[in-house]
VEXTILUM-418530 format. One record per residue (C-alpha): x, y, z; residue number from 1. Coordinates in Angstrom, 1 decimal. Each point is the difference from the previous one (the first is absolute). Example, Ala and Ser with C-alpha at 12.3 -4.5 7.8 and 13.67 -1.06 7.14 Angstrom:
BEGIN
[[12.3; -4.5; 7.8]; 1],
[[1.4; 3.4; -0.7]; 2],
This chain:
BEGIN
[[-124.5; -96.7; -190.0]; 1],
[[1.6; -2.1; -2.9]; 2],
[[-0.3; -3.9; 0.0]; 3],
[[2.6; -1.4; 1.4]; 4],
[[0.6; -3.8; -1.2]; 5],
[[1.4; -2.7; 2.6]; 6],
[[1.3; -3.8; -0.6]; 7],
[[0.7; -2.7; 2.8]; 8],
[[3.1; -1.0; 0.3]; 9],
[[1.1; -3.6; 0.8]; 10],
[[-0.7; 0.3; 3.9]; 11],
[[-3.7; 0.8; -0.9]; 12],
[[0.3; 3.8; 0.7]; 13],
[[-0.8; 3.0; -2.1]; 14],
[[2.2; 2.3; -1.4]; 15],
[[-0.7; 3.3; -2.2]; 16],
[[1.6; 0.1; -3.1]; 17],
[[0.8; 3.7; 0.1]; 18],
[[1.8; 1.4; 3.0]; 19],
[[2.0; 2.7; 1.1]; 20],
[[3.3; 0.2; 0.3]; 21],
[[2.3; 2.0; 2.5]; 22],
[[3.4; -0.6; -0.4]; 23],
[[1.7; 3.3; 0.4]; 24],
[[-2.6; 2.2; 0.8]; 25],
[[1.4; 1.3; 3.1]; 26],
[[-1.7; 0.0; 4.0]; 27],
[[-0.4; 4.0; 0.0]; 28],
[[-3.6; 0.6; -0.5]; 29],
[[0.5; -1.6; -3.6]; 30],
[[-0.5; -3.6; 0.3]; 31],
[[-2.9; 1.0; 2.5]; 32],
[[-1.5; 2.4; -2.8]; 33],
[[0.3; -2.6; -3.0]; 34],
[[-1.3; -3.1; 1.7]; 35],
[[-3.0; 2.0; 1.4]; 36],
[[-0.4; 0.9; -3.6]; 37],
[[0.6; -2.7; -1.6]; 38],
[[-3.0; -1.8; 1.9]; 39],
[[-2.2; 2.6; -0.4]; 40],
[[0.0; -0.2; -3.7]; 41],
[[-0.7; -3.9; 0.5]; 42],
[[3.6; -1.5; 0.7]; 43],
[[-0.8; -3.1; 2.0]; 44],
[[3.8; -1.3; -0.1]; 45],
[[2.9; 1.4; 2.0]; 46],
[[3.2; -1.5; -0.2]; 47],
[[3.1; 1.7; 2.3]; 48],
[[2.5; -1.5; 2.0]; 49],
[[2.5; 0.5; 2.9]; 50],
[[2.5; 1.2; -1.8]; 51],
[[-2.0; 2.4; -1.9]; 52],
[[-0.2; 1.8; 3.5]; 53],
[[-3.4; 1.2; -0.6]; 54],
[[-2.2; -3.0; 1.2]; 55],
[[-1.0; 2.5; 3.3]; 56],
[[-1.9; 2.6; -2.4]; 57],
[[-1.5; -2.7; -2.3]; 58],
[[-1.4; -1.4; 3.0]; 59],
[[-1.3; 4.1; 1.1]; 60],
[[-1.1; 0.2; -3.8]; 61],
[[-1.8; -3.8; 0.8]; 62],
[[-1.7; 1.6; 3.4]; 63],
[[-1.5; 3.1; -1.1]; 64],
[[-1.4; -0.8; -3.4]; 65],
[[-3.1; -1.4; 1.7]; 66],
[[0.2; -3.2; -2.2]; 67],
[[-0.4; -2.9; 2.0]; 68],
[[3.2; -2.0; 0.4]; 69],
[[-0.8; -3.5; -1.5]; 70],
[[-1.3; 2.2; -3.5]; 71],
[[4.0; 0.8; -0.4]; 72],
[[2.8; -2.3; -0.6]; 73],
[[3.4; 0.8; 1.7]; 74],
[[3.3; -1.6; -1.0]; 75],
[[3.3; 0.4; 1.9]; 76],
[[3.1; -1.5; -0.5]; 77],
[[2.6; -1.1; 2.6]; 78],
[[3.4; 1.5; -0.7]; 79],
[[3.1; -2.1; -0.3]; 80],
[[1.9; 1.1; 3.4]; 81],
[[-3.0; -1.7; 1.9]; 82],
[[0.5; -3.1; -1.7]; 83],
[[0.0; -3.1; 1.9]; 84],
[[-2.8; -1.5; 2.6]; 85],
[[-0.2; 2.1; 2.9]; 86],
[[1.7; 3.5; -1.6]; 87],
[[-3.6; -0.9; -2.7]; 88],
[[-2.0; -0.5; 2.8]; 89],
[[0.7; 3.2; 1.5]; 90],
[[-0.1; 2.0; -3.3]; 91],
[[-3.7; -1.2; -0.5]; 92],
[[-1.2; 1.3; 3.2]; 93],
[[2.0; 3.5; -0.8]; 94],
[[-1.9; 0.3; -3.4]; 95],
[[-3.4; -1.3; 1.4]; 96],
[[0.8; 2.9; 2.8]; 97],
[[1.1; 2.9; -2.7]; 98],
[[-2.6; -0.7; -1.9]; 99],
[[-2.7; 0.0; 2.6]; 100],
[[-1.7; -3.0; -1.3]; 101],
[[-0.9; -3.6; 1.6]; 102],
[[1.2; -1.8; -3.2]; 103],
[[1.8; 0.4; -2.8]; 104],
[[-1.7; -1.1; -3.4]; 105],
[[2.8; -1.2; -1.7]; 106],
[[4.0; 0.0; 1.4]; 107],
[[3.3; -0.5; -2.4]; 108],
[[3.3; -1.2; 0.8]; 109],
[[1.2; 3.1; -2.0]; 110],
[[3.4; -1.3; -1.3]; 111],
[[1.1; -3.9; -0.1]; 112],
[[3.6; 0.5; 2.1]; 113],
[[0.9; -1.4; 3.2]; 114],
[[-2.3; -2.0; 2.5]; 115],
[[-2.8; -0.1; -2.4]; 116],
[[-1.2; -3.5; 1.2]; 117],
[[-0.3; 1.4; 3.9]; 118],
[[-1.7; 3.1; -1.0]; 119],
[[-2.7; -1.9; -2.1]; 120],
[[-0.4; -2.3; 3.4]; 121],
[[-0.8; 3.0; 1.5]; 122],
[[-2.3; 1.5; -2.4]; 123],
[[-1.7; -3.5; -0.8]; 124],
[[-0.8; 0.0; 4.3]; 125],
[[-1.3; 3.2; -0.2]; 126],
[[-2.8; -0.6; -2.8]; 127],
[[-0.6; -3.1; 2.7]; 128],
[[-0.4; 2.5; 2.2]; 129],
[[-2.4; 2.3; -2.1]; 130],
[[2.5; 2.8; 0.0]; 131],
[[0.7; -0.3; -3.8]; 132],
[[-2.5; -1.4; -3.0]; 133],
[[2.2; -1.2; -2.3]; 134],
[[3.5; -0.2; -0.3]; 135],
[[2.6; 0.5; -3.2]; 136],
[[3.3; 0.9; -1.5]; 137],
[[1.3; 2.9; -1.9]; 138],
[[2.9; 0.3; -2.0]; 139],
[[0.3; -3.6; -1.0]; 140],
[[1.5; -1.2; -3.3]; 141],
[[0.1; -3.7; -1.4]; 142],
[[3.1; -0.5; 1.6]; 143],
[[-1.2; 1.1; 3.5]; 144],
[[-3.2; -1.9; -0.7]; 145],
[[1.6; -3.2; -0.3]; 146],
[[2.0; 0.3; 3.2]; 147],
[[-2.3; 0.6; 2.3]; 148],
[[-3.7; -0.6; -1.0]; 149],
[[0.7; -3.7; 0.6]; 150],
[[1.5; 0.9; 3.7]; 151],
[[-3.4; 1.7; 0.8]; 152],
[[-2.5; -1.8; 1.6]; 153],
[[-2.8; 1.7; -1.5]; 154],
[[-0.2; 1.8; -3.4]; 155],
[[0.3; 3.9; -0.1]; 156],
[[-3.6; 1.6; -1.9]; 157],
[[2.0; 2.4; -1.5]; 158],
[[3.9; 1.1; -1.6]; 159],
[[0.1; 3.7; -0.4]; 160],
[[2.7; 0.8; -2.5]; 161],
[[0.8; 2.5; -2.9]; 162],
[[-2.5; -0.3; -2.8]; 163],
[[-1.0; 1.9; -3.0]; 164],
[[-0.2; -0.5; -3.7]; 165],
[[3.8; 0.1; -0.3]; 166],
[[0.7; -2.6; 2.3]; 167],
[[-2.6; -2.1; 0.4]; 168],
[[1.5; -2.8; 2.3]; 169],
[[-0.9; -3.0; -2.1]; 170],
[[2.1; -2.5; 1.6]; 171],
[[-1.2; 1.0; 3.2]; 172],
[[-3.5; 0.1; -1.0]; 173],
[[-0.2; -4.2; -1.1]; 174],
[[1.4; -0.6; 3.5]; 175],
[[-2.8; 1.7; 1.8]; 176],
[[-2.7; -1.1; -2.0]; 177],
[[1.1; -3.5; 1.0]; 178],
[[-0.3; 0.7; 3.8]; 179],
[[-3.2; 2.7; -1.1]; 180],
[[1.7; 2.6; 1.8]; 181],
[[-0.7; 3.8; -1.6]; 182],
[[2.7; 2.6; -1.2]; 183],
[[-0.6; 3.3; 1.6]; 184],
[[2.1; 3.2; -1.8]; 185],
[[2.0; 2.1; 0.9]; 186],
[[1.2; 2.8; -2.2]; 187],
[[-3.3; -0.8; -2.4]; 188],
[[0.6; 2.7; -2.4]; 189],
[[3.7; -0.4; -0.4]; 190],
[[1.0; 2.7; 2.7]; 191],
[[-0.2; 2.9; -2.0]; 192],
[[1.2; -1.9; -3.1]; 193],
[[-0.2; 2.5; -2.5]; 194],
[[0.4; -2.8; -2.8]; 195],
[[-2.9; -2.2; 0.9]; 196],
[[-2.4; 2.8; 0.8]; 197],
[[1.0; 1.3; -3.6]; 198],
[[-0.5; -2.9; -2.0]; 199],
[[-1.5; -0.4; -3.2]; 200],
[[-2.6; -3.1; 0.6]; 201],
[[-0.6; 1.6; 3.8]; 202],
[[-1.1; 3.3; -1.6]; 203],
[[-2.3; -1.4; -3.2]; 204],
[[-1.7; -2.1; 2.7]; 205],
[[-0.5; 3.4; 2.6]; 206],
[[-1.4; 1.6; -3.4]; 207],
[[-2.2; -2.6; -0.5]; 208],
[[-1.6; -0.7; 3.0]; 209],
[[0.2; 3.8; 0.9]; 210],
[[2.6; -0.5; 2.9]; 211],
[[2.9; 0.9; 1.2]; 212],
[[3.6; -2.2; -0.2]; 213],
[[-0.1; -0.9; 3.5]; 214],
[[-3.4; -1.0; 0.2]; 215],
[[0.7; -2.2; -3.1]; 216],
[[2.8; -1.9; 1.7]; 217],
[[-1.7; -0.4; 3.1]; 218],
[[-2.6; -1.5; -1.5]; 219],
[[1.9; -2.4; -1.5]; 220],
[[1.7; -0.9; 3.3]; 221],
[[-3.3; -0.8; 1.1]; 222],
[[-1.3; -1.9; -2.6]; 223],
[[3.6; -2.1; -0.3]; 224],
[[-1.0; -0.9; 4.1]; 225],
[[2.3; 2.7; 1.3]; 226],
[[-0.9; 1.5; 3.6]; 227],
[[1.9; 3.6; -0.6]; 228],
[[0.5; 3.4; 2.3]; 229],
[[0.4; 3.3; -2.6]; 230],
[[1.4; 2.7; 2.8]; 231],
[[-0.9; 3.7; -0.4]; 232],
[[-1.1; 3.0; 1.9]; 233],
[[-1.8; 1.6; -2.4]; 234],
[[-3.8; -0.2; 0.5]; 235],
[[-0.8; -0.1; -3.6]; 236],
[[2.6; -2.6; -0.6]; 237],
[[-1.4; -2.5; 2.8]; 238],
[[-3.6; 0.7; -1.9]; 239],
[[1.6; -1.0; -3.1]; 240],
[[1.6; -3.4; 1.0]; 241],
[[-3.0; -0.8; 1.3]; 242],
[[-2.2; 0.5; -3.0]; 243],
[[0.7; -3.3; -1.9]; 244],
[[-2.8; -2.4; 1.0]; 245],
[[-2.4; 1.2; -2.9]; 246],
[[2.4; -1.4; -3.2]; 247],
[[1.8; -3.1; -0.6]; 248],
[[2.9; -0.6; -1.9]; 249],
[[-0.9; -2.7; -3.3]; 250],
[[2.2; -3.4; -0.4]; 251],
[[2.1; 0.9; -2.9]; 252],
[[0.5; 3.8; 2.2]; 253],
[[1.7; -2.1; 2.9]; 254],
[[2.0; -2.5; -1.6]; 255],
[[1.3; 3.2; -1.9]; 256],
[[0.6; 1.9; 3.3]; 257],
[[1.7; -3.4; 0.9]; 258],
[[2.4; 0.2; -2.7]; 259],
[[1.1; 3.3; 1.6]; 260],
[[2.3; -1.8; 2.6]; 261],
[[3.8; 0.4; 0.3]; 262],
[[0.6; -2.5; 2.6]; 263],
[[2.2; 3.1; 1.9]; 264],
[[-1.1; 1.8; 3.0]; 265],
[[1.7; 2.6; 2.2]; 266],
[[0.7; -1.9; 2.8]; 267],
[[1.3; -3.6; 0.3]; 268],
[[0.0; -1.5; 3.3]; 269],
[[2.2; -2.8; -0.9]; 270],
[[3.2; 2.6; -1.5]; 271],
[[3.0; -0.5; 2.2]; 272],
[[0.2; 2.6; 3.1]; 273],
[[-3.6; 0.7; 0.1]; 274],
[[-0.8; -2.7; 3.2]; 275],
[[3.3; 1.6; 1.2]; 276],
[[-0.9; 3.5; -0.5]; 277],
[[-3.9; -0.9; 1.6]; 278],
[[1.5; -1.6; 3.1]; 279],
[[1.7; 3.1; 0.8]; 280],
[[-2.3; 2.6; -1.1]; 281],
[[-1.6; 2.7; 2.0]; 282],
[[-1.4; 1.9; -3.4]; 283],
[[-3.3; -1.0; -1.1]; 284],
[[-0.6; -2.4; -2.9]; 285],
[[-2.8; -1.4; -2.3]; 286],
């Protein structure tokens, strides 16, 4: 089994840096299949969520592969349509029940619209209640951040948000290093950007290390501090994302891979209609 490396985040608990992601893998057999996988091959990290309508098989996948529970991390996320105190309250026990688990590791408000501030109520008395570890945000930018991190009675441990080398959410970043909460990524290797996994200082540093481009920008993710969740089905490539504990990146290498950002990502939670558009959706989003 490949190392997997963990950090604490700001509530004390620990959290692999590598996980797997399953946003669009469908509940047919597939997310079952890839999740099972994934953890055989040493994935210790599973992040899903309601409206991913697969968090039933991830917890099948969970059951049978004979890996004790508290060796694997699970992260949910509460959609926005169960927003608000009691409609969160409820949602929690419906994941904790899909699942088939007694706790959830780690739970998101997944986007930032509506009755955030009685949704994290509920999801701060449930981690009183042991049914959740640690609690966090997803899809927050500056803007977000500002207006209602200061309503929260208690700090999220983590903002999961669009990252890669192309947008590497600088502004954001300086705001959670103050309150020493972690980024977690989604989309880590650009969603199929052809661009970044093409470019010139990505592939001299796969030739020179002897890996691939992915591996190269997920191990500078890591090293920047970056909690991130490559998706794929393909055995081979779950081996490969995982095979990036045994080089590091040099100084001058990462400030270059720095200098890679374009400040633009593909979504942008704060564009006019897109709360709108969320409030009303039945579709599945990041």
């Amino acid at each position: 089994m490949r190392e997997t490396k963990v950090i604490k985040l700001n509530d004390g608990v620990e959290i692999p840096v590598v996980g797997f992601g399953t946003f669009l893998i469908p509940e047919n057999g597939h997310t079952y299949n890839a999740v099972k996988k994934a953890l055989s091959l040493g994935i210790r990290h599973i992040d899903t969520a309601a409206a991913y309508f697969n968090e039933a098989e991830v917890g099948e996948a969970i059951k049978h592969s004979n890996i004790p529970r508290e060796e694997i991390f699970v992260t949910s996320k509460l959609w926005i349509q169960d927003f608000g105190y009691n409609n969160a309250k409820r949602a929690i026990d419906a994941s904790l029940k899909k699942l088939g688990v007694d706790y959830i590791d780690l739970y998101l408000i997944h986007h930032p619209y509506g009755d955030v501030l009685g949704a994290w109520e509920a999801m701060e008395e449930a981690k009183k209640e042991g049914k959740i570890r640690s609690i966090g945000v997803s899809n927050m930018t500056p803007k977000l951040w500002k207006k209602y991190i200061p309503l929260f009675s208690t700090l999220p441990s983590v903002n999961q948000v669009e990252y890669n080398p192309y947008f590497q959410q600088k502004e954001l970043r300086k705001l959670l290093k103050k309150d020493g909460v972690h980024l977690e990524s989604w989309g880590p290797l650009g969603s199929g950007n052809k661009e970044l996994l093409t470019d010139p200082l990505i592939n001299n540093l796969a030739k020179k290390y002897k890996k691939n481009s992915g591996q190269i920008i997920l191990k500078f993710e890591i090293q920047d501090g970056v909690i991130v969740f490559p998706k794929s089905t393909h055995p081979e490539r779950i081996k490969s994302n995982m095979d990036i504990f045994d080089f590091e990146l040099t100084e001058n290498e990462m400030k270059l891979m720095r200098a890679l950002d374009k400040g633009e990502g593909s979504h942008d939670p704060d564009a006019e209609g897109v709360e709108e558009m969320l409030l009303s959706a039945i579709d599945i989003y990041v």
